[in-house]
N, C-alpha and C positions, 0 to 999 in steps of 0.2 A: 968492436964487435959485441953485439949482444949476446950474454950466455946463459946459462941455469939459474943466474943471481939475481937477475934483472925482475924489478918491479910487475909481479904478472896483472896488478892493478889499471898501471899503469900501460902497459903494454894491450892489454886486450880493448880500453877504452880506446885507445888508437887505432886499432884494427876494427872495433866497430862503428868508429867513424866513418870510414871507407864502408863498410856493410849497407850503412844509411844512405850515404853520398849516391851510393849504387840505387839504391829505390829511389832516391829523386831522380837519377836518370832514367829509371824505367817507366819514372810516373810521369815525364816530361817538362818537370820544371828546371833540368840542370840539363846540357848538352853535353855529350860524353869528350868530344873532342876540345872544348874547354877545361872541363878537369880533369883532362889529359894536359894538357896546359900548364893549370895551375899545381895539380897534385901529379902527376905521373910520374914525375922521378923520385917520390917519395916512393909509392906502391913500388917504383922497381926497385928502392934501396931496400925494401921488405922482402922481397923474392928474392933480392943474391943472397942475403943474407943465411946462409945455412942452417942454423937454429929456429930463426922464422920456418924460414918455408919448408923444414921438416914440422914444426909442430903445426903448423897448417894443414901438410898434407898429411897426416898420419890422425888427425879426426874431422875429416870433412865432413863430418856429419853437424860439426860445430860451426866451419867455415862457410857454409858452401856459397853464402852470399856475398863474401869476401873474394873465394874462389870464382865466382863466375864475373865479378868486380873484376879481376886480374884478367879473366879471358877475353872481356869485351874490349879491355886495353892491351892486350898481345894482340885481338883480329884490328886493332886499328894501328897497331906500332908496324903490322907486315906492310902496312899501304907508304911507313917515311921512306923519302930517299936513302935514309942508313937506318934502318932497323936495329933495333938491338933486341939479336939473336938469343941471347944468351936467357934474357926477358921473358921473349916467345919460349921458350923451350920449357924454362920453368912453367911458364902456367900450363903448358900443354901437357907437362906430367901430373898435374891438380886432377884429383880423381874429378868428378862430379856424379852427386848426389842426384836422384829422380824423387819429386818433390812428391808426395801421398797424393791421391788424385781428391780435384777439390769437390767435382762435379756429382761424383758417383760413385761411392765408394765400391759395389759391387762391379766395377769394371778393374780393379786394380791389379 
């Protein structure tokens, strides 16, 4: 189990691996259900993980693209024959951040 000790060097280049991986999915060079595939059980050993996914969600401000990474992979984990609940619930407790508006600032 990773705790207080653990390399935060190390640790947050790994979590912003997944932040990136997420904008290739949004920009459509990566299929999400493929690296759901490939990486998905990683991201879910990130979310049991208690010290993760407290320090995750206690500054979404920092996560949020990692954060919405884990939700795009909970709304596709509710579609498996055996879902893992445990997965969905975590990200479903993930605050999420409303991004500054890009268009128009006086609408915000």
């Amino acid at each position: 189990m990773i705790h207080s000790g653990f390399d935060f060097d190390t640790l947050f280049t790994y979590l912003g691996l997944f932040e990136r991986i997420k904008l290739l999915i949004d920009s459509g060079t990566l299929k999400l259900d493929e690296v759901d595939r490939l990486y998905g059980y990683r991201v879910q050993n990130i979310v049991k993980n208690d010290y993760l996914f407290n320090l995750v969600k206690e500054k979404p401000e920092t996560w949020q693209d990692f954060i919405q990474f884990c939700k795009q992979l909970a709304l596709l984990e509710e579609k498996k024959r055996t879902p893992n609940t445990e997965f969905i619930k975590r990200c479903q407790d993930f605050p999420l951040i409303t991004p500054p508006c890009e268009e128009d600032f006086r609408n915000c």
